[in-house]
Each structure stands twice: as structure tokens, then as C-alpha cells.
C-alpha positions as CSV (number, residue, x, y, z in Angstrom):
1,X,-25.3,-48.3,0.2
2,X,-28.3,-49.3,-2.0
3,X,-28.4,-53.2,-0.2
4,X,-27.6,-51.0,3.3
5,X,-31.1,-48.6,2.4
6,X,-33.2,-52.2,1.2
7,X,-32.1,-54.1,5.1
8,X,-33.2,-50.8,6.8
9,X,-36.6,-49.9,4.5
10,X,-37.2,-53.7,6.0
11,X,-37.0,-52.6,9.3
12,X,-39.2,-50.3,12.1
13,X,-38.5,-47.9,13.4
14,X,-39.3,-46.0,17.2
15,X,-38.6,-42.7,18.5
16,X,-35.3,-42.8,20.9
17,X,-36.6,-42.6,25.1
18,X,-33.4,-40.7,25.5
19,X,-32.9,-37.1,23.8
20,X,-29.8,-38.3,21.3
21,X,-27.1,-35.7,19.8
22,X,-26.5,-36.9,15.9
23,X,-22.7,-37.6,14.8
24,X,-24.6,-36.3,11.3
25,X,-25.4,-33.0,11.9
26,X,-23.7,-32.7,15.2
27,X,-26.7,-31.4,17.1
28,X,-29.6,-32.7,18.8
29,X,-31.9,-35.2,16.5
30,X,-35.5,-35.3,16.3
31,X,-37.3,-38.2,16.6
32,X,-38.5,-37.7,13.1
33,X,-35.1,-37.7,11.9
34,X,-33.9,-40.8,13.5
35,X,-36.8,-42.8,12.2
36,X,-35.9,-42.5,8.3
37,X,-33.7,-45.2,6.3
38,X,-32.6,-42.1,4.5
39,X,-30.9,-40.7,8.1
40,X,-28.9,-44.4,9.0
41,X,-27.8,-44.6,4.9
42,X,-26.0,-41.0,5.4
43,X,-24.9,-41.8,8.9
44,X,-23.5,-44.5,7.7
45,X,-21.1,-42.9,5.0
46,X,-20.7,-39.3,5.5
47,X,-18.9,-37.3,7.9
48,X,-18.9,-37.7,11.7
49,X,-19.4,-34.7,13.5
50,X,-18.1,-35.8,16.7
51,X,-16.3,-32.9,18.2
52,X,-19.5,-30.6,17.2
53,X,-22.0,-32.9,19.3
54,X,-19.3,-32.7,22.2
55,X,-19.9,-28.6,21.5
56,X,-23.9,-29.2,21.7
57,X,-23.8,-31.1,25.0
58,X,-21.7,-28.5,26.6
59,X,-24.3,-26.2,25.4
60,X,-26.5,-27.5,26.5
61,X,-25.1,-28.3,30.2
62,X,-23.2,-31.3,30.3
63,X,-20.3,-31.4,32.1
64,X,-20.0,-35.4,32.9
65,X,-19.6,-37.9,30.2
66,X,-18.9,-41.4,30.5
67,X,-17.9,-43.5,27.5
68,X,-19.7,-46.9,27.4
69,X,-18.0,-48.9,25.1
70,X,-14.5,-51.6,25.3
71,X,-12.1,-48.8,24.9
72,X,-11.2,-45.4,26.3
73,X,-10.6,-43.7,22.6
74,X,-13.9,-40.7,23.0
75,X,-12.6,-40.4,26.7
76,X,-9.2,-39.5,25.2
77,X,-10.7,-37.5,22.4
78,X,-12.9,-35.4,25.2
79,X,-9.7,-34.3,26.6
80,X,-9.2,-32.2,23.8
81,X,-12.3,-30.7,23.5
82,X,-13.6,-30.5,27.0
83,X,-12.9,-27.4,29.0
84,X,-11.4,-27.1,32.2
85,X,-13.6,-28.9,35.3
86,X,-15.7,-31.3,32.6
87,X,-15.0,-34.9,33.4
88,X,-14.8,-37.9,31.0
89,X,-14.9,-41.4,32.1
90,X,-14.4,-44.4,30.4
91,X,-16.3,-47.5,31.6
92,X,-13.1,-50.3,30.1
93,X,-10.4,-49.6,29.4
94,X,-7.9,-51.6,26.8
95,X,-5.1,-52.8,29.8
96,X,-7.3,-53.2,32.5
97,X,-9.9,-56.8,33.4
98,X,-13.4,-55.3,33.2
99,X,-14.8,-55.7,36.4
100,X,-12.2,-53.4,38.1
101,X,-12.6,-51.4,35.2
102,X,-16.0,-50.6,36.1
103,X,-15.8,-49.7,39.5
104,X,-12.8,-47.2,39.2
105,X,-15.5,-45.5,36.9
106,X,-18.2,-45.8,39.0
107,X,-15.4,-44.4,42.0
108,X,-14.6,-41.7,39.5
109,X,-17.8,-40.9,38.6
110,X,-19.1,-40.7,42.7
111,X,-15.9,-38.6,43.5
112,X,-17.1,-35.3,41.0
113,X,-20.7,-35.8,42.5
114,X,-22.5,-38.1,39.9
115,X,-24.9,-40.0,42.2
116,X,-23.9,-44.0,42.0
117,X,-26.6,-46.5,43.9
118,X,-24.2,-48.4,45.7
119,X,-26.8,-50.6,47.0
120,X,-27.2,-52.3,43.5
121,X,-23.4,-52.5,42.8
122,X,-23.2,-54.4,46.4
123,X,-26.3,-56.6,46.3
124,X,-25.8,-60.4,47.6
125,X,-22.4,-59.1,49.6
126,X,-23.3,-58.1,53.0
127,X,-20.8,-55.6,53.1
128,X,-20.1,-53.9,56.5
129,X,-18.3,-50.4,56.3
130,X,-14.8,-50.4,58.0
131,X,-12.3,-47.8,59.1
132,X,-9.6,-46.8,56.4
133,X,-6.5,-47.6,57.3
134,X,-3.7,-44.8,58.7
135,X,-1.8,-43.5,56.5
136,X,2.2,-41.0,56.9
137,X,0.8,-37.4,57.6
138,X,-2.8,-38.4,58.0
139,X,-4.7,-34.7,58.5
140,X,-6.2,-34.7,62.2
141,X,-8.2,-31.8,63.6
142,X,-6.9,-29.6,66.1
143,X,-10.7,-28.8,67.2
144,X,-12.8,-31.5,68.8
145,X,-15.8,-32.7,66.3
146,X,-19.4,-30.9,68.0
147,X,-21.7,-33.4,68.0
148,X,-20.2,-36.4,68.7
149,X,-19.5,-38.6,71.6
150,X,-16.1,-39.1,72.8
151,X,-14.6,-41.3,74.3
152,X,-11.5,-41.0,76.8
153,X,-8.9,-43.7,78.2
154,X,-11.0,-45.1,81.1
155,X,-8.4,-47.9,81.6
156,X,-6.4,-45.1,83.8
157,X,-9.4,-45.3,85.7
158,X,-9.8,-48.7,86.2
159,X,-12.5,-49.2,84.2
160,X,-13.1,-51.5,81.0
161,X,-14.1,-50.1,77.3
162,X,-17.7,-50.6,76.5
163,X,-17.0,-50.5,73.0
164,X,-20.6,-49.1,72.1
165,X,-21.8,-45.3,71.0
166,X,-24.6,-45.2,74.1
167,X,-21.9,-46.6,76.8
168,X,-18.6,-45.7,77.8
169,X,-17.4,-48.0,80.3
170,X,-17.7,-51.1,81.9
171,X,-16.6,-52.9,85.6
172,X,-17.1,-56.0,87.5
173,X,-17.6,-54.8,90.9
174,X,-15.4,-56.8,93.2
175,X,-16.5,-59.3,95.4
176,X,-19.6,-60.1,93.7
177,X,-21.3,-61.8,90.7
178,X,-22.5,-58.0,88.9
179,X,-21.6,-55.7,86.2
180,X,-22.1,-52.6,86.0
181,X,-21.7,-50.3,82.5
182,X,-22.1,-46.7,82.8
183,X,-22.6,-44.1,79.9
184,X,-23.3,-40.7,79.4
185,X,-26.6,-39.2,77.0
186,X,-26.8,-35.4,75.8
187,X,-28.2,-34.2,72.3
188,X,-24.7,-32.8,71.8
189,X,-23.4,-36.1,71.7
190,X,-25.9,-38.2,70.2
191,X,-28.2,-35.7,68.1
192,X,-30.2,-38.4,66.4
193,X,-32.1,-38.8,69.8
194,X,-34.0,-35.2,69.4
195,X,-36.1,-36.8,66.7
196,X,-37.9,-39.3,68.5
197,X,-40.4,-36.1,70.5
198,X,-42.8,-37.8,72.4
199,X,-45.9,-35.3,73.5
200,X,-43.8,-32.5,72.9
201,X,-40.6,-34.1,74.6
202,X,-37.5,-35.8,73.5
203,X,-37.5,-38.8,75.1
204,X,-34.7,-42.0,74.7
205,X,-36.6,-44.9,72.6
206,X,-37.5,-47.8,74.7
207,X,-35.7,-49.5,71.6
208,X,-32.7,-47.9,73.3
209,X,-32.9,-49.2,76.8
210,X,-33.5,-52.8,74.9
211,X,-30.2,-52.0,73.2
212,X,-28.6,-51.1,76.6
213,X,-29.7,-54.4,78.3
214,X,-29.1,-56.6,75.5
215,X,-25.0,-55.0,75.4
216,X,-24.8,-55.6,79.0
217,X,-26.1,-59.3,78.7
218,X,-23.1,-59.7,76.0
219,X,-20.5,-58.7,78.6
220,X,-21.7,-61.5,80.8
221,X,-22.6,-64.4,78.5
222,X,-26.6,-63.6,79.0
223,X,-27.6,-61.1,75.5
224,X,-31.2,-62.8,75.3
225,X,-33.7,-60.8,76.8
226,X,-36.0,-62.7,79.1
227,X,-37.9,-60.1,79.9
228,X,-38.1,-55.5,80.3
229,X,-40.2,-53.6,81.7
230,X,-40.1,-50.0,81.1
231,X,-41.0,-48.2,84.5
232,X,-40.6,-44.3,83.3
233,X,-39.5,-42.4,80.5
234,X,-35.6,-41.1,80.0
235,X,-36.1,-37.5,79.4
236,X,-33.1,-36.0,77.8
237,X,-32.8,-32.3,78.4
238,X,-33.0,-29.5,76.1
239,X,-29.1,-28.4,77.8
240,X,-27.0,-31.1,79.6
241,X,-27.2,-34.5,80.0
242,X,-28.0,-37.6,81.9
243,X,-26.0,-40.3,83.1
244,X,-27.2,-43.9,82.6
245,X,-26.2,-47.1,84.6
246,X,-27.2,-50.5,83.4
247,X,-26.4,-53.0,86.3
248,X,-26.3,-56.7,85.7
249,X,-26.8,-59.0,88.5
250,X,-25.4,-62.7,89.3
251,X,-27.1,-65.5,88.1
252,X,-29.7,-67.5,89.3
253,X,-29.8,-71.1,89.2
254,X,-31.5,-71.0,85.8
255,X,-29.1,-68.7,84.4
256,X,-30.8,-65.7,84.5
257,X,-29.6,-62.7,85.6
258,X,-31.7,-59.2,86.9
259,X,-30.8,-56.0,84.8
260,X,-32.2,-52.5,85.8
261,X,-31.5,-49.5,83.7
262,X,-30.8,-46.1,85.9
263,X,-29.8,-42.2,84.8
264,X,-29.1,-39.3,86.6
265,X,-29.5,-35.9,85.3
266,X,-26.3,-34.1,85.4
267,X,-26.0,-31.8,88.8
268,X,-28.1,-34.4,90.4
269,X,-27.8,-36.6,93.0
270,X,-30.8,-38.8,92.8
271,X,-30.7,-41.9,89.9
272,X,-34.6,-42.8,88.2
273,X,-35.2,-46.2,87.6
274,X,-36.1,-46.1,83.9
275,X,-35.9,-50.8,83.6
276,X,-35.7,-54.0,85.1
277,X,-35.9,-57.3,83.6
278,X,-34.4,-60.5,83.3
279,X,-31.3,-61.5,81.2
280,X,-30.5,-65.4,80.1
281,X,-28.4,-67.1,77.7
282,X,-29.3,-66.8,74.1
283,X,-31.3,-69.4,72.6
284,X,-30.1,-71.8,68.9
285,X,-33.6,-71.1,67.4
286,X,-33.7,-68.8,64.6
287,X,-37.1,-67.2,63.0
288,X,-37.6,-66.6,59.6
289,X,-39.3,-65.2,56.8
290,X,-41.0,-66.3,53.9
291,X,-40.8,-65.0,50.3
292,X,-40.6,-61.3,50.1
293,X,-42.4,-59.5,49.6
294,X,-45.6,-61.0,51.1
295,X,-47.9,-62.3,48.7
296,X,-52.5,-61.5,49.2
297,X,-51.8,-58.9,51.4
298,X,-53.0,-55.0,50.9
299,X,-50.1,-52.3,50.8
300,X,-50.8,-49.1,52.8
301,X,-50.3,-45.9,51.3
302,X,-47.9,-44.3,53.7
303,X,-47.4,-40.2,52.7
304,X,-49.8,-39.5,55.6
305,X,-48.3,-42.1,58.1
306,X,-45.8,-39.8,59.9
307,X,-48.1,-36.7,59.9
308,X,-50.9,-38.8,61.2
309,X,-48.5,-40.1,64.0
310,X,-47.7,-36.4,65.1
311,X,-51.4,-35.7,65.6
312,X,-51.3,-38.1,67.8
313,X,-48.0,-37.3,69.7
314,X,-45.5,-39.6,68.2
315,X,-43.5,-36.8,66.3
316,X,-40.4,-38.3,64.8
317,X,-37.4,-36.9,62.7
318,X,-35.6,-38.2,59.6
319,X,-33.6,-40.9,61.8
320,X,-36.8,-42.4,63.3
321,X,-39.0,-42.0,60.1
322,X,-37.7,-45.3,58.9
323,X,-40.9,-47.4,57.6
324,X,-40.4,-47.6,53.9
325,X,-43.2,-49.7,52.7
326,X,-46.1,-51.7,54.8
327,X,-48.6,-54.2,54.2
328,X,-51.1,-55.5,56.2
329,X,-54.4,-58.4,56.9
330,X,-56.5,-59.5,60.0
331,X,-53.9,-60.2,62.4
332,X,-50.7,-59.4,60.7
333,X,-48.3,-56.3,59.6
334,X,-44.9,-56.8,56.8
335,X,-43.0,-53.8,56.4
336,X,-39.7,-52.6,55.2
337,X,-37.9,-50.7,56.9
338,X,-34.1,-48.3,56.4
339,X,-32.1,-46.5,58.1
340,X,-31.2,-42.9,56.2
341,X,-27.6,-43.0,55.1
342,X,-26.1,-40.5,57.8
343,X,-27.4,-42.9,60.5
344,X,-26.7,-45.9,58.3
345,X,-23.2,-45.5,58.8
346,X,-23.4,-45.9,62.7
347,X,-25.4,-49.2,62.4
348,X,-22.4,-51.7,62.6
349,X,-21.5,-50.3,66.0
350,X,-25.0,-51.4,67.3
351,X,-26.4,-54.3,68.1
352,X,-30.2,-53.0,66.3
353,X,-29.6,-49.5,65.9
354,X,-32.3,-48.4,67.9
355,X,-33.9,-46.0,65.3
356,X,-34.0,-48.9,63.2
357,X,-36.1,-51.3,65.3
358,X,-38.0,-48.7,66.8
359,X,-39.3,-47.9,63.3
360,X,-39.9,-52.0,63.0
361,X,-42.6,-50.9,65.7
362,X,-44.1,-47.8,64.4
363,X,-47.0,-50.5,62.5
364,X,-47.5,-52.3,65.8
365,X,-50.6,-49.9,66.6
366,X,-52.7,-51.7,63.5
367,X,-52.4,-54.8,65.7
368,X,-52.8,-53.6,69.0
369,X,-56.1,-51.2,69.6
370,X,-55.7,-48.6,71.9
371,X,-58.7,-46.7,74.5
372,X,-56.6,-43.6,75.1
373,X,-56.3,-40.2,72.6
374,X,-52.7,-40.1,74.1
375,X,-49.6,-41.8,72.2
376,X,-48.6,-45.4,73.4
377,X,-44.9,-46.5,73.4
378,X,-43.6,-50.0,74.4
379,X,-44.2,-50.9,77.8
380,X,-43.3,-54.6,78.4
381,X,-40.6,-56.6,75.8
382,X,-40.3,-60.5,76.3
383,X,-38.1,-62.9,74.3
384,X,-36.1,-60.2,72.9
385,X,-32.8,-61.7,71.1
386,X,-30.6,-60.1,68.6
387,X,-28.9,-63.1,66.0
388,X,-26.7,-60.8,63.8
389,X,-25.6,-57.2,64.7
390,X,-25.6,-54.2,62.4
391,X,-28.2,-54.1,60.2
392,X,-29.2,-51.1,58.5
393,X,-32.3,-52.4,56.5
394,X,-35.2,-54.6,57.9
395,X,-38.0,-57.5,56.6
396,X,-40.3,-57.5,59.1
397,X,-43.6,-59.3,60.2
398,X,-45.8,-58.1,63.2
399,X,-48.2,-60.9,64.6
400,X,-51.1,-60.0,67.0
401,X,-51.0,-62.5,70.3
402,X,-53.6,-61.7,72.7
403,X,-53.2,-58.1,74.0
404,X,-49.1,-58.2,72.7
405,X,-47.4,-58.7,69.4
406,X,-44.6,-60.6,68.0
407,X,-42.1,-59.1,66.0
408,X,-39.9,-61.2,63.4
409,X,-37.3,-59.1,61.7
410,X,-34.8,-60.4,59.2
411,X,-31.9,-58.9,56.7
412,X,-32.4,-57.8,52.7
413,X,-30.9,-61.4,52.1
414,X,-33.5,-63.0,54.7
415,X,-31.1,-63.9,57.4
416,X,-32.6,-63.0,60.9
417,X,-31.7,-60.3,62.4
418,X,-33.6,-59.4,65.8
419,X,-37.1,-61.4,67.6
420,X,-39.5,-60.1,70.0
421,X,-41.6,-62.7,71.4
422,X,-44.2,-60.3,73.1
423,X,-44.6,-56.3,72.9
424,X,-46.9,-54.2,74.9
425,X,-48.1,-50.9,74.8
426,X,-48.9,-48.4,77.5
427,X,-50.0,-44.6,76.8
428,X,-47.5,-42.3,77.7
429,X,-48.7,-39.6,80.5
430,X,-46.9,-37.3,82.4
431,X,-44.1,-36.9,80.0
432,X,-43.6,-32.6,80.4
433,X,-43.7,-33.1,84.5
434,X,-41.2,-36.0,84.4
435,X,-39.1,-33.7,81.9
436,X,-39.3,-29.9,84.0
437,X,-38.5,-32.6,87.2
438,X,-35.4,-33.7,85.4
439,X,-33.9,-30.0,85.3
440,X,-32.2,-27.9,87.8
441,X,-34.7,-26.1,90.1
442,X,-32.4,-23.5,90.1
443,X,-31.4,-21.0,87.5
444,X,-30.3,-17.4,86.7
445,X,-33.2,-15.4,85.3
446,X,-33.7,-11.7,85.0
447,X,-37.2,-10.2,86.3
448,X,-37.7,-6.9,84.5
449,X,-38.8,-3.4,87.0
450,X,-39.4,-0.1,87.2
451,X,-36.8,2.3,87.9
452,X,-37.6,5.7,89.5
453,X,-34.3,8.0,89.6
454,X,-33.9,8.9,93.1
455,X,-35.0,12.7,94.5
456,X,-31.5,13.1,96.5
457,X,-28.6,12.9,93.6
458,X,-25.4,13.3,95.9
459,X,-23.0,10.6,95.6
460,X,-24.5,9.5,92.1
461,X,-22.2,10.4,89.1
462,X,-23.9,9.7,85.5
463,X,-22.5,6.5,83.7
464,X,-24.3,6.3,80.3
465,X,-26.8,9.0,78.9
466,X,-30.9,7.0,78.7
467,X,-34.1,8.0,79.2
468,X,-33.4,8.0,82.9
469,X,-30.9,10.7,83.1
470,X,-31.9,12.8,80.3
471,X,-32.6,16.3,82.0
472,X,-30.3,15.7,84.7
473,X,-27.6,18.5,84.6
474,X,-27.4,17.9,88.2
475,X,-25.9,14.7,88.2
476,X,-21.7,14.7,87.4
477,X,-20.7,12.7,84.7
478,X,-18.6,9.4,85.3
479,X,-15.6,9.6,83.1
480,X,-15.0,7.0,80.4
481,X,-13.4,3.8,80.2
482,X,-11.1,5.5,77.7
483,X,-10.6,8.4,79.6
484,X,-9.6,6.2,82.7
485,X,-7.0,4.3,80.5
486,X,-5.7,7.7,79.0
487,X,-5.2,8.7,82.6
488,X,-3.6,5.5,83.5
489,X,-1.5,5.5,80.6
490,X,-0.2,9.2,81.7
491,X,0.8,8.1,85.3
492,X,2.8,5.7,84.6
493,X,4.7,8.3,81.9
494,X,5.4,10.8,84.6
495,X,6.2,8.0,87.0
């Protein structure tokens, strides 16, 4: 012990970050403590007062611990002295490799609520979320799941599977070059839409009618986007739905083929034009990004960014709010941008989720000066071409080019992920008329009047006692709905 004491008196000493229970005194240490030779020489030889530290965390709270070390022996030990719903973990384990080890701590850990950042533990992977495989007596709901799209057997109708969350179904329309892919939009089946309120309206993200056209190019061998132009807002309704068409044409002698984008409010007969554009085969070139994260350039300070955009009539909800970090310079924008994790998990079924890249736009208005107070949405896409599908994080640079901007986007690990040639804005008017035109002009309302009793009272028998009969000994009294079935009920006895 005296040559242990002579190494440590050589030796300094800092206070612990962490607060640190002592297997001395079996109770939380203070920093002076922990910072004398004298402590270490009687740690070192006296008692250890293990299962009195385990008393002083439970005291304190604790009801997780996870043993970091190469065996499980304190796990094993915590069973003893742990009460009932504690949890102990062990992070190796004697007969198991360590790397599997690991994870069916972390797993353990994650299942009792301990928050794991997955994100770290799968860094340089890709990974892609998948559907668990079935399973004898797999538990299915009775009750069909609110707020989500379904979708039927349209084979018995002679249709094709769209295979994508805004579409249901697909055709070829016989006799001629075109395909047609029909879906159907509500906020009951695809709630993430309310949160992109445009002046007060929800209104489907251009992103999404980019989305539609570029599926449709993929069922005919065309996904690049030559060229969309939005003609007028998709209004969703606060009740209902719409119905959307996306018609591809037959190609031209350059490949191309037309697309136009169509919805019908349900109860309607009439379909809006919403897109038309130009479809063509998808081109070998594929953009990228430098180092990350962009080097020279000033980073904006963003807690005011999404109030600032309501001001100005862009109001968007946690699925849309998606800009994580932005820098900009003279005639360029970088940003980061996510998708929150209970949209993330849709993202694989998209090509761009269209949350995601409309939040790749939100910065485009630092590029692209505006004249009106109103708020500007994308108008005109060019050059639009998605090279890898379900991306739920972006990299992205925003170039000014003339009165447009060119968008680059790429994944986490730098692989591209969706290009925009050209993007221009418009301001947004009209928005409230185009959505009170998209409802029913006729509904069931009640208009509230005066009643006056009437003078002449024969032939009028009192049903419930108000402020209209009271003082009305003149007027019988209708009998009861009990006192009807009691009647009933004594009828049909004597008969």
C-alpha cells in the first residue's frame, strides 16, 4: 500500500464530469473525495460496498443499468438486488462474439425505452427499413387503421398495381401508345399533406405532382422530367377527397412523352388541370457534391426560419419543417435537410418523398428575389431526374441561373440522390376561391328563427315542456315515448 500511495501522490488529479457512486462508502462521492491518494489507497484494499451503491442509485431514480465491462457478473449480481421492473444489461457477455453482443444490448436497452441513436450504430450502411416477415398466429386487427391509405385488389378490375402511397392503379389504355395511373388524396388517408397550409389552405406540394409524373415516366421507360409546369393549385378539402389522374402520352420521335396531371373533387364531375409537361428517358450523368460540409461560407441561424415563412403565408407542419441547417454566399445556398422519423419510415416507398425535397426548396427564396408580399411556390421544373429512390436525409446546393435555380441534392454518404436543372417561382393568388370552388355548392345548414306559438291551439298536443309552452294549460299533452311502449306492450298481452 505504501508504493500504491507514492505512484498516486505522483499523479493529478480532476474532478469526475459524471456524478460517480463510491464502492467505498457506497454513496455518492464528492469531487473532493475522489481527488485524494488517501481515497484510491482505501478503495483499493477495503471493503466494496457494491450492493449499497446499487441501493443509492435506486434512490436516487435509476431504474436502467447497463454493465460496461467483458463479462455479465454486476448484471447477474443486479438481479438480486434490483426490484421488480429495473432492468440490467450487460454490454458482452462471456459466450457470445462482441459485436452481436452489443447490439442485443443496445435492442434491449431500446425495448424498455432507453433512447439508442440508431443513426450512429448504422453509419456507412445505407440501410433501408423492410417488412418483418409473417409469422404462425401473427395478431391482425379486426378494425381498419384511420389514417391510412388502403389499397384494394384492383386486378378484379382490370387494372394494374401502382405500387406507390399517392397512386393506386395503373392501365394502358388499349389501342393506343398512353398510360394512365389514377389515385385517390384525402387528409384521412395521407395526413402529412395538412401541414404544407398555403395562405391559409392546404394545398398538395408541387414536389408532389413532380413525384406523380416522375412514377408515371417509370411505368413507361421515361422517369426524367423534361419539363412541368404547374397550371393551378390541388386544393385538398377540409372533408373528402379528390381524385388525381396522371396521363402519359405516346412518344414522340425524340422520345418524349406529354404528361398532364388532373383531380376531381369527389361528387364532381368536372377534372382541373393541375400539370403538363414533357417526360424522356433518363439521362447517365450524375451530379455531385463536394466536401461536406461547405467550406467559406456563412451559416444562417434558423430558429426564426419557419415563423418568418408563416408571416409570409408558407405555414408548414412538422413533416414539411425539414431544413436542418443552411449556409449561404452571393449566388449559392447548402443545406441539410431530414425527414422526422414518423415520415422517415414512408420514404423508401417514394421516389423523393415529397416533404423531403420540398424542404430542399424552402432556401430557394435567398436566390430568387421576389416583387409580391404574397408567398411563391414552384411554378416551372426543368431537368428534373431522381438517381436513387428513398432517401430520408438530403446534401443539397441551390445555384442562382438567371431568373431560376438549380438544385443538386445528394445522400449522407454523397451519392446523388435527385437534380433540378431549372426552378421557378410564381406567387400564389387565388388559393381560398380555388379551395370554396373545389366543395360542394350544396349542403345541409340550419338558419335559426323566431317562433311565435300560434293564437288557434286545436289540433296541437304539447310534446316537450320550453319556454314556448310554458303557460299553456290549453294545449293537451302528447303522451311519452314510454308511455306509447307501455301501451304497446299491454296490447299485445291482452291480444
Amino acid at each position: 500500500l505504501a508504493e500504491f500511495r507514492a505512484v498516486l501522490e505522483g499523479l493529478s488529479f480532476s474532478a469526475p464530469l459524471l456524478p460517480v457512486v463510491s464502492n467505498l462508502t457506497g454513496a455518492l462521492a464528492g469531487p473532493e473525495e475522489l481527488t485524494r491518494a488517501d481515497y484510491w489507497v482505501r478503495h483499493v484494499r477495503e471493503t466494496v460496498r457494491y450492493a449499497d451503491g446499487i441501493t443509492a442509485l435506486r434512490d436516487a431514480g435509476a431504474d436502467t443499468f447497463l454493465e460496461v465491462g467483458p463479462q455479465s457478473v454486476l448484471t447477474a449480481l443486479n438481479a438480486d438486488l434490483l426490484p421488480d421492473g429495473a432492468v440490467a444489461v450487460a454490454a458482452q457477455r462471456r459466450d457470445r462474439d462482441a459485436g452481436p453482443a452489443l447490439l442485443h444490448a443496445l435492442a434491449e436497452l431500446h425495448v424498455h425505452g432507453v433512447p439508442v441513436t440508431w443513426t450512429q450504430w448504422y453509419a456507412g450502411t445505407d440501410p433501408q427499413r423492410v417488412d418483418l416477415p409473417t409469422y404462425p398466429f401473427q395478431h391482425e386487427r379486426y378494425w381498419l387503421g384511420a389514417g391510412r391509405a388502403r389499397a384494394g385488389d384492383v386486378t378484379g378490375a382490370g387494372l394494374g398495381v401502382a405500387g406507390h402511397p399517392l397512386l393506386g392503379a395503373a392501365v394502358t389504355v388499349a389501342g393506343a401508345d398512353m398510360v394512365v395511373l389514377t389515385g385517390r388524396l384525402s387528409l384521412a388517408t395521407h395526413p402529412w399533406l395538412a401541414d404544407h397550409v398555403v395562405a391559409g389552405t392546404v394545398i398538395v406540394p408541387g414536389t408532389a405532382l413532380v413525384e406523380l409524373a416522375v412514377r408515371a415516366g417509370d411505368e413507361v421507360g421515361t422517369s426524367r422530367v423534361r419539363e412541368l409546369t404547374l397550371a393551378a393549385p390541388l386544393v385538398l378539402p377540409a372533408t373528402g377527397g379528390v381524385r388525381v389522374q396522371v396521363r402519359v402520352g405516346a412518344a414522340d420521335e425524340t422520345g418524349g412523352r406529354a404528361v398532364a396531371v388532373h383531380s376531381q373533387p369527389d361528387g364532381d364531375t368536372d377534372w382541373t388541370p393541375h400539370a403538363d409537361g414533357v417526360l424522356e428517358p433518363a439521362s447517365t450523368d450524375e451530379p455531385t457534391l463536394a466536401a461536406w460540409p461547405p467550406a467559406g461560407l456563412a451559416e444562417v441561424d434558423l430558429d426564426a426560419w419557419y415563423p418568418t415563412l408563416a408571416e409570409h403565408g408558407l405555414s408548414y407542419g412538422p413533416v414539411f419543417q425539414g431544413l436542418r441547417r443552411l449556409w449561404t454566399a452571393d449566388d449559392e445556398v447548402y443545406a441539410e435537410i431530414g425527414l422526422p422519423d414518423d415520415a422517415a419510415g414512408e420514404a423508401s416507398r417514394f421516389g423523393v418523398h415529397p416533404a423531403l425535397l420540398d424542404a430542399a426548396l424552402h432556401p430557394v427564396g435567398l436566390l430568387l428575389a421576389g416583387d409580391g408580399d404574397g408567398p411563391r411556390v414552384p411554378f416551372a421544373f426543368e431537368g428534373v431526374q431522381v438517381h436513387a429512390s428513398g432517401a430520408r436525409a438530403l446534401r443539397v446546393r441551390l445555384t442562382r441561373a438567371g431568373t431560376a435555380a438549380r438544385l443538386v441534392a445528394v445522400d449522407e454518404s454523397g451519392a446523388p440522390v435527385v437534380s433540378v436543372d431549372s426552378l421557378a417561382l410564381r406567387e400564389l393568388t387565388g388559393v381560398a376561391a380555388r379551395g370554396a370552388a373545389a366543395r360542394s355548392l350544396f349542403e345541409l345548414t340550419w338558419q335559426p328563427q323566431d317562433v311565435t306559438p300560434a293564437a288557434e291551439t286545436s289540433g296541437w298536443a304539447l310534446l316537450a315542456g320550453d319556454e314556448l309552452t310554458a303557460g299553456r294549460p290549453d294545449l293537451p299533452a302528447f303522451p311519452t315515448v314510454a308511455a306509447l311502449a307501455e301501451a304497446v306492450r299491454a296490447a299485445r298481452a291482452d291480444a
